[in-house]
Each structure stands twice: as structure tokens, then as C-alpha cells.
N, C-alpha and C positions, 0 to 999 in steps of 0.2 A: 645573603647567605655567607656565612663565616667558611674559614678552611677547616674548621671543627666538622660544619653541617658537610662539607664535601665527602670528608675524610667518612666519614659513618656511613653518606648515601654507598661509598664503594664498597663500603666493607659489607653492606647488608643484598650488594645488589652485584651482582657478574653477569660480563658478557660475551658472548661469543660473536666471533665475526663472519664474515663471507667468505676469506679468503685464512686458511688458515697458520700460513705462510708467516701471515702478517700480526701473527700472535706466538711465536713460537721463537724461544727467544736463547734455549740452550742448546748446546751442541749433542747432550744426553736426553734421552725421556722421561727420566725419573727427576733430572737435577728442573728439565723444564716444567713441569707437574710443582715441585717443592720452592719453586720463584717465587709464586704467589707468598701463600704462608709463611717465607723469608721474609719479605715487606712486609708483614703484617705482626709480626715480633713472635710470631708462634715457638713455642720452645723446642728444641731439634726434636728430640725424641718424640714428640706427639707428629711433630709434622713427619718425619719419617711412618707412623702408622697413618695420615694421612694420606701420603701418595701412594701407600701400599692397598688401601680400601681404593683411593679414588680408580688406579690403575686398574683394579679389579671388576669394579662397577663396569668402566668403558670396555672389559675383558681386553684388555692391552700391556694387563701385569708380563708377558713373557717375553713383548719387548721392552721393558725398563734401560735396560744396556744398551737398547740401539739405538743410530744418531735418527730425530725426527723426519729428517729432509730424505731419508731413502726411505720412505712410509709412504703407501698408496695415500690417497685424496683424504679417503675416509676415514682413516688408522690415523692419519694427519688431524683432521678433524676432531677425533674421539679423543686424541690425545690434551689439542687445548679444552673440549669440554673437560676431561681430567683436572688440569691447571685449576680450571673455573670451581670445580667442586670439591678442591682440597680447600680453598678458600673458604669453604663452607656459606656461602651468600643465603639467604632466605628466598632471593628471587633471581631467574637466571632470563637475561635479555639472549635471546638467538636473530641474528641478524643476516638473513638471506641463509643461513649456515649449509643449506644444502643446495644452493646453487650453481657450486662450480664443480659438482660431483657427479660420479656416473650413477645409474639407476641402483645399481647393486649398494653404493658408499651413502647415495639420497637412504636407503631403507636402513640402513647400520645405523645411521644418525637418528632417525625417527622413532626409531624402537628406544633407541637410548633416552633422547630426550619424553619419551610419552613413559617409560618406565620411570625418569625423573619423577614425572608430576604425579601418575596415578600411585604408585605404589611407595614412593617417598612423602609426597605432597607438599614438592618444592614448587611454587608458582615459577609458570611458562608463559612468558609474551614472546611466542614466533612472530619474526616480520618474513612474511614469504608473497611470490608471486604463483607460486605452485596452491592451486585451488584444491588439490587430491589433498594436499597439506593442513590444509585450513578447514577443512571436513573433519577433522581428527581433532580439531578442538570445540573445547567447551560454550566457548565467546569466539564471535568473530567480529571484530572492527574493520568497517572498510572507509579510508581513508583518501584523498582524492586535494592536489594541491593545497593541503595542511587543514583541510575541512572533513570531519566524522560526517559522512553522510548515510552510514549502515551501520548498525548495530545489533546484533541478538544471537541466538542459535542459529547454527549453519544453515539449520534446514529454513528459517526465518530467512535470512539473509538470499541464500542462494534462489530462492522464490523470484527476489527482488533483478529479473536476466537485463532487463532495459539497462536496469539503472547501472547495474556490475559494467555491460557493455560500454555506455559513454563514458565509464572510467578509465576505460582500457583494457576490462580486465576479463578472463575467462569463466567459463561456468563447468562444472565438472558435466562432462562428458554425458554420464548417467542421465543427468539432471536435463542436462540437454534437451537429447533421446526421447523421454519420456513428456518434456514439457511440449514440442513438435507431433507428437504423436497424441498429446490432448487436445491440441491446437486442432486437427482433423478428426475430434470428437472421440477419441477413444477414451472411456474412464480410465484414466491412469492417475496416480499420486503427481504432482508438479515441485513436491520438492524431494525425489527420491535423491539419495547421495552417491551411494555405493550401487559396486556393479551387483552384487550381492541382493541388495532393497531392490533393483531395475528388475533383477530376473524376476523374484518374489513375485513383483509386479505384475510381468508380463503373464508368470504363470497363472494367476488369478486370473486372468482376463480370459486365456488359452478355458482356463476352467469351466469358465461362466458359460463361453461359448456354447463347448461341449455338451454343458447341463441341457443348454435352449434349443439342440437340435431335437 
């Protein structure tokens, strides 16, 4: 691989990190947002309507003038996503990106990045340990000492509770719930996701009941 092939994988591809700290590289908002597209030879004037779209997108345009580092987790967060999408990447890597976040900054981030994909149609590979996370996408890969040992639709995936467990890794709750409560023979779905699908669920059951008294 040339530093030609380098230089293009970056240019077509961004990524955000876990810690947002560790990306955030101006002492302004706006000047750290217009870094990128500085490196990248963008001409001022486009990049300036850059950081003004990107700011807007993360709705973080009102802080422009303020310094990054006095910005909660997630305003922190949304900001280097910003950076990452004045670059304009065709694909954006997110890396734990909501891990070090409180519940409120975890959902500011997930809105952002799922409005990315569906309503942009910028390809999303989340790396998360958060399983509520990984319900919300399309594909899920589950990885395991640099071995693909799952692959498909969540609901596919999430079926699969043995195998999730000797990875290390959780089952959403829902899924849980309902796969213990077939396990003691009630008709219930085993790969329900959301709490949403679980109630659904239950209430059919509560239904059927009813009908057979």
C-alpha cells in the first residue's frame, strides 16, 4: 500500500473516537470543526460554509466561539463528530463513541449518528459494547479475539444468547425477558428487541388468554 492509497483511504473514510478529548485539537469550536478541511487543501470559503452546515447538523452552531474543553461529554462529542463531517468522508468509523458518556449525551450521540445514516446515507460501522446500541443497526458483527463469529440482523444475532454470553457480551434485556419466559413454555417471540416488541408481545399472550377463558 502506497502513501497515495493511505492518503485517499482517509480522505473517503473518518473516525470518531471514545474519548473525545483525544480529538479535539483547537482551543475554538469552529477553528476545531475547519482542521480537518485545512489538511485537506479545501479552499477557505467553501470550508467556512462547511463548518457552518456541519455545526448545524450536530445543532452546536451557537457554540462556534466557545473553547471545546468547557462543553459537557456530549456537546464534546458532537463537536468532533462535526470535525469528522466537514471532511466530508463517505464512511464514518465511531469507536466506543458513546462510552464515556452519561445516559442523556449516550442518546444526543445516537440520534445524531442514526440521522447520519438513514436520512444522509453515510455508511455507519459503530464499534459498541452497548447491546441497546447495536439493536438500532442494520448489520451486526460480533467479533470475539479477532474472529467473526456472528453475523446478520440483530434479531438473527441476538437469538444466538449462548454463544453472545461466552463472548463476554450482553443480550438486550427485552430479549432476555422473553427468551426465559419461553424457556418455561410460554409462546413468546425469542428474538424480541425492544421494550416496545416485549410489551406487544406480552399483550398478545394477556390476549389469547382472555379469549380461552
Amino acid at each position: 500500500m502506497t502513501d497515495d492509497d493511505l492518503f485517499e483511504i482517509r480522505r473517503r473514510v473518518g473516525m470518531v473516537f471514545q474519548n473525545p478529548d483525544n480529538q479535539l485539537v483547537a482551543t475554538i469550536v469552529e477553528e476545531d470543526v475547519a482542521f480537518g478541511p485545512e489538511n485537506l487543501g479545501v479552499p477557505p470559503k467553501e470550508i467556512r460554509q462547511r463548518v457552518d452546515d456541519a455545526l448545524d447538523f450536530v445543532k452546536m452552531k451557537k457554540f462556534a466561539r466557545h473553547s471545546p474543553h468547557q462543553l459537557s461529554g456530549g456537546q464534546k462529542q458532537r463537536v468532533a463528530i462535526a470535525g469528522i463531517l466537514a471532511c466530508k468522508p463517505e464512511i464514518i468509523v465511531f469507536d466506543e463513541s458513546t462510552a464515556m458518556l452519561d445516559p442523556l449525551g449516550r442518546a444526543e450521540v445516537m440520534s445524531t449518528i442514526e440521522t447520519l445514516n438513514k436520512k444522509y446515507g453515510t455508511t455507519v460501522v459503530l464499534i459498541t459494547h452497548y447491546m441497546e446500541e447495536a439493536c438500532r443497526a442494520g448489520r451486526v458483527v460480533v467479533i470475539d479475539s479477532g474472529k467473526k463469529i456472528l453475523d446478520g440482523t440483530p434479531k438473527e444475532v441476538f437469538e444466538q444468547t449462548q454463544i453472545l454470553r461466552e463472548a463476554g457480551l450482553d443480550v438486550p434485556q427485552t430479549t432476555l425477558l422473553l427468551q426465559e419466559l419461553a424457556d418455561l413454555g410460554y409462546n413468546l417471540p425469542r428474538n424480541a428487541l425492544t421494550p416496545e416488541e416485549g410489551a406487544e408481545a406480552l399483550a398478545k399472550i394477556l390476549s389469547e388468554k382472555d379469549e380461552t377463558k
